[in-house]
C-alpha positions in Angstrom: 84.7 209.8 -26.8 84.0 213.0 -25.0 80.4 214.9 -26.1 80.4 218.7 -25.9 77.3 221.0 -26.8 77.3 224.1 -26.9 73.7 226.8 -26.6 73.1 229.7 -27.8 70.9 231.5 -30.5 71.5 231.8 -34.1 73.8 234.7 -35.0 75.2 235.1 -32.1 79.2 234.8 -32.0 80.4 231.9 -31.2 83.7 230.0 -30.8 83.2 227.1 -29.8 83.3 225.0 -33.3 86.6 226.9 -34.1 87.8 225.5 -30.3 86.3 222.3 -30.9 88.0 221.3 -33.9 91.1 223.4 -32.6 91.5 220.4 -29.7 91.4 217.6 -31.7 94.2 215.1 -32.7 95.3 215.3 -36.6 93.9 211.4 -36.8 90.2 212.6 -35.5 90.5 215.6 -38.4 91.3 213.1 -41.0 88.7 210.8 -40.5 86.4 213.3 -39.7 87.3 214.6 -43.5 87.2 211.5 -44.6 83.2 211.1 -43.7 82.7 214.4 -45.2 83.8 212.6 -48.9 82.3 209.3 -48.6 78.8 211.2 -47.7 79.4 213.6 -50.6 80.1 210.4 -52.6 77.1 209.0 -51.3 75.1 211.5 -52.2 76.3 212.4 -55.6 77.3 209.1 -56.6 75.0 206.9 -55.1 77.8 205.1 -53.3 80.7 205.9 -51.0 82.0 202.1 -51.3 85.4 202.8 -52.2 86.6 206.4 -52.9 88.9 206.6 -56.3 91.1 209.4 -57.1 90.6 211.2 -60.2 93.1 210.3 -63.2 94.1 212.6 -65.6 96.3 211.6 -68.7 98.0 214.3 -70.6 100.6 214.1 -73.2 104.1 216.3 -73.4 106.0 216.5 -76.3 108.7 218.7 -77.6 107.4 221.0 -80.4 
């Protein structure tokens, strides 16, 4: 795995995340996306153990 850094003050316009993230494979994005989730989980849930989706049940009848 390849480090970058980038310097530079705050404010000051910058490309480099947009490049960054730009170069990388569809796989690193995903799991990349992926942490993002389980740390949310983690911290609003308490646990990132095993992500669920969430269910909704809704009932369609003719009227």
């Amino acid at each position: 795995m390849l480090i970058q850094e980038s310097y530079g003050k705050l404010g000051e316009e910058d490309n480099f995340d947009v490049a960054f993230w730009q170069s990388q494979t569809p796989e690193v994005l995903f799991e990349a996306a992926f942490d993002l989730v389980k740390d949310y989980l983690l911290i609003k849930e308490g646990y990132a153990d095993e992500p669920r989706l969430q269910r909704t049940v809704e009932s369609f009848q003719k009227a």
